[in-house]
N, C-alpha and C positions, 0 to 999 in steps of 0.2 A: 555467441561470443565466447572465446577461450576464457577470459577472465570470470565469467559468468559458470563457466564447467567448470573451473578450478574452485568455486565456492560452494556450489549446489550439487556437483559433483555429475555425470552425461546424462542421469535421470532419474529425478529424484523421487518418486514415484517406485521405481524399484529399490531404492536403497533405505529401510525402514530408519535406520539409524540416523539420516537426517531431519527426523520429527523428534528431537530430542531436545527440548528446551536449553539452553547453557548459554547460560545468561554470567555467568563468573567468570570473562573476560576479564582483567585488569591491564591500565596501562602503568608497567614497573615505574616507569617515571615521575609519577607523581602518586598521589590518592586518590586522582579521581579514577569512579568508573565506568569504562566504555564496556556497552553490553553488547550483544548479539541483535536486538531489535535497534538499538542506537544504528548499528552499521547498516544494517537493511534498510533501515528507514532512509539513510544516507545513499545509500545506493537507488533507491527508488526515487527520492528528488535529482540524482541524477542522470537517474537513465530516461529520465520525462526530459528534461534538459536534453539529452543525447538525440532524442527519439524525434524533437522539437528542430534541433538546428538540421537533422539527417532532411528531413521534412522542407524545411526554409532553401536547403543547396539545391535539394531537387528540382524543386519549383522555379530556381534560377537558371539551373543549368542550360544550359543550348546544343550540348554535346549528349547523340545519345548513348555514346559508352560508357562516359562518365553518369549520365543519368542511371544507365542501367545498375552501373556497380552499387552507387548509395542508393537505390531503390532494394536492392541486395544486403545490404549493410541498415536497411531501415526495416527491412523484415528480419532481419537478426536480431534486431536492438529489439522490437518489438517481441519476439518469442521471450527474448531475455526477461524483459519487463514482466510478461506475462507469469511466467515460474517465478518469479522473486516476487512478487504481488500474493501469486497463490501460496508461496511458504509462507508470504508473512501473514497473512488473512486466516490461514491453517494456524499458526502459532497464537491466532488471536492479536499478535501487533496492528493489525491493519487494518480498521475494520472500514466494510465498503460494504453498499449499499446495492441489493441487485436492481431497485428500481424508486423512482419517486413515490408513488406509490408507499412503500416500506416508510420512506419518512413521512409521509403526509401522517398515515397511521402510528406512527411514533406520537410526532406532536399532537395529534389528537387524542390520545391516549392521556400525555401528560397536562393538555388540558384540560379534561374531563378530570383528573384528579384532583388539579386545582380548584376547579367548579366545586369536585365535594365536598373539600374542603373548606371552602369559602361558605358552604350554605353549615355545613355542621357550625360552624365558628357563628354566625348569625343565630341559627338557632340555638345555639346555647347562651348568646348576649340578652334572647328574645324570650329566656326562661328566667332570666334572674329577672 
């Protein structure tokens, strides 16, 4: 998608300079501030949204020109999504999960710590 080259720029991969954190966007009009992970994150709820309705027309359509094109138009959106995902996940804003797996082992993790804790805290009630 053009608007997607004109942010990430035809491949961002080759252009080192957009692994640049710059995050000191302001918007002049007020105080508050919009940053760089703010707009990406914004751009990825809406290219799920894009990538979603591209998806829904398909499935309606009865014409297969028109199907062809947004079947065309949903493999755009989706490459798109994909590079704005990997910046953002690269940048650290994003973090995903390559598999269930990774979370089970997270929450296991942090339940075993609580378990530690739980028994150190008992035996020290179980010394006084």
């Amino acid at each position: 998608m053009a608007w997607m080259d004109s942010i990430l720029g035809p491949n961002e991969n080759e252009n080192p300079e957009n692994n640049q954190d710059n995050t000191n966007n302001t918007n002049n009009s007020s105080n508050e501030q919009i940053t760089d992970k703010d707009i990406a994150m914004d751009m990825l709820t809406s290219s799920k949204g894009d990538i979603g309705q591209l998806t829904k027309a398909i499935t309606e359509s009865t014409n297969p020109q028109l199907r062809l094109t947004l079947t065309n138009q949903l493999n755009s959106a989706i490459n798109s999504h994909f590079r704005l995902s990997d910046m953002a996940i690269k940048k650290g804003w994003y973090e995903a999960h390559t598999c269930p797996t990774e979370l089970i082992n997270k929450d296991l993790g942090e339940f075993q710590g609580m378990k530690l804790q739980q028994q150190s805290m008992q035996n020290s009630q179980n010394m006084q």
